[in-house]
N, C-alpha and C positions, 0 to 999 in steps of 0.2 A: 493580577498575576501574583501569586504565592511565591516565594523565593524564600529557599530552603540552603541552607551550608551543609554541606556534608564533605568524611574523607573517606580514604579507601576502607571498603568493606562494610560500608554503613547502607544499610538500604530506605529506601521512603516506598510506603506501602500509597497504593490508589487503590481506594475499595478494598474489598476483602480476596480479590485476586489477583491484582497486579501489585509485583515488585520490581521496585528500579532499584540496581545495585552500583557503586562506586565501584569499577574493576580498575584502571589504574587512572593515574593525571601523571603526563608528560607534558610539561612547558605549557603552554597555551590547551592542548588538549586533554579532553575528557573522556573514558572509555567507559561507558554505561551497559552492565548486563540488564536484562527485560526479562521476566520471568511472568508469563499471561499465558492465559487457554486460551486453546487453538481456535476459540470464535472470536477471539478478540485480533482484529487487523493494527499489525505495527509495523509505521513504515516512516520514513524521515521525511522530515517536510519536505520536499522537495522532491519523490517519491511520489507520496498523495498527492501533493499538487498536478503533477504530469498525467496520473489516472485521472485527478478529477477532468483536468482541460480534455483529454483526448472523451471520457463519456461523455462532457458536455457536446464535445464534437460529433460525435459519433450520433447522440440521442436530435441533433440539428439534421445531419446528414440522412438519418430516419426520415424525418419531418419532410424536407423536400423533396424525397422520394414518395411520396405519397399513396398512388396505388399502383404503382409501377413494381410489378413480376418479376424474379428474374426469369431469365429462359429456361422453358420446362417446368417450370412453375405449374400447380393446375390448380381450380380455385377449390379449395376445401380439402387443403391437404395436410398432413398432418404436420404441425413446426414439432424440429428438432430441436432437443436442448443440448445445450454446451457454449461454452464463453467462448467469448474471442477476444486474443490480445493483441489491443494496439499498439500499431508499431511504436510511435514515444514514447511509452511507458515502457515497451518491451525491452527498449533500446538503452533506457537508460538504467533500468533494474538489470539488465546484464553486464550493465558498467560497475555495475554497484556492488558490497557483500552482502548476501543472505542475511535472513535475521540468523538464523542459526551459525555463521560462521563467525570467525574470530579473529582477528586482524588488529 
């Protein structure tokens, strides 16, 4: 692990597109802007963690379902695209601020 010092308004570059900025340090905390393109996913440990457990889940819960249909189902039909959000994840990203907000 690298371990860098910085103070306010110093930023530490990753790669040639992300920046992490010092926005302020109150007492024990540190307030970090993120400045990354929109393909790159930032989310707090603890955040990732809860997506990853719940796709782990979810990609198990596939598995045992095996060729079981749902109702209405007919074979050779065309899958639709679009995500679905796990309730843990969902649950606790609503708990949480946006990367965009400011707190």
């Amino acid at each position: 692990m690298l371990v860098l010092s910085r103070q306010i308004d110093e930023t530490i570059m990753i790669g040639d597109e992300v920046e992490l900025t010092i926005v302020d340090i109150r007492g024990d905390k540190v307030r970090i802007g993120i400045k990354a393109p929109a393909t790159v996913a930032v989310h707090r440990k603890e955040v990732y963690d809860a997506i990853k457990n719940e796709n782990q889940q979810a990609a198990a819960f596939r598995g045992e379902l095996g060729s079981v249909r749902p109702r209405g189902s007919a074979r050779g039909a065309k899958a639709t695209s679009g995500g679905t959000v796990l309730p843990a994840a969902a649950k606790l990203a609503a708990t949480t601020p946006s990367r965009r907000e400011t707190a």
